[in-house]
N, C-alpha and C positions, 0 to 999 in steps of 0.2 A: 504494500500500500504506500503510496505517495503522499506526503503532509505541505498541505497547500492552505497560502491564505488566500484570499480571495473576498470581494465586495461583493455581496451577496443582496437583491431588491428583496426586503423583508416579506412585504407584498405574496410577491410572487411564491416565494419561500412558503410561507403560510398556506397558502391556496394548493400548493403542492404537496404540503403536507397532508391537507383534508383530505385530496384525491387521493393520494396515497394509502393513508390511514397509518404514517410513520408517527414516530414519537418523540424524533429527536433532528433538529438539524444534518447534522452528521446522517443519519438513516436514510432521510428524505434525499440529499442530494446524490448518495449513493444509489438509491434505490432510481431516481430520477435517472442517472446514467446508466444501470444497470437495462431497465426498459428500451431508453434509445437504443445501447447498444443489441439489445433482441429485435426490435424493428429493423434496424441493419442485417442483421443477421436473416431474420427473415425475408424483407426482400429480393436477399440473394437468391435464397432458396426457392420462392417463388420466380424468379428469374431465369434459376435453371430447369423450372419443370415450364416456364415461357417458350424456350429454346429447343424445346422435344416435340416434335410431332407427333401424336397422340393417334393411334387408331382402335376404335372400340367396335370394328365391325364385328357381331357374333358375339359379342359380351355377355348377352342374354342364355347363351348356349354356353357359356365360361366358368359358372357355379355350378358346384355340387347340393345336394339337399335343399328341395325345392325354388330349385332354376336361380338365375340370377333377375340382375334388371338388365334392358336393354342401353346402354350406353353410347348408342350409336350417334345418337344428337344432341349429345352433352354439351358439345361444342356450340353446335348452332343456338342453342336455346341460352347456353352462357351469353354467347355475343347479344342476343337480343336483348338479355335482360336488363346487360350493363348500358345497351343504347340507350341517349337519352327522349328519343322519340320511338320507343317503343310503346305498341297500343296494347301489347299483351300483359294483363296485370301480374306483377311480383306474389309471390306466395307468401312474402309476409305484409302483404297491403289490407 
């Protein structure tokens, strides 16, 4: 661990706290970095499953004990959902 001082917006601190549910200075900003660097991390990762082409033809025929789903327009139905003029309502609307 590295011991740093640093000008800290009380403000900000506080409110980061609550979201948190830290208890201490020290926790909070740690825990505050700890997240960002999981978003980082995660992005990646979603980056590399960006970078794959996916094919789920026969998905449906790919499970054992009582069949699978069909995943063949995962894709397509992803894209539409994230469009923002999509007419087809979201499942959690």
């Amino acid at each position: 661990m590295a011991r740093i001082t640093v000008d800290v917006n009380e403000k900000w601190l506080e409110a980061a706290q609550l979201v948190l549910g830290t208890g201490t200075k020290v926790a909070t900003i740690n825990e505050a970095l700890r997240a960002q660097a999981l978003k980082a991390e995660a992005a990646e990762i979603v980056a590399a499953f960006d970078s794959v082409a996916m094919d789920f033809t026969g998905s449906a025929d790919g499970f054992r004990h009582s069949g699978g789903r069909d995943l063949s327009r995962l894709v397509e139905k992803a894209g539409l959902e994230d469009s923002p003029d999509s007419t087809r309502p979201r499942p959690d609307a």
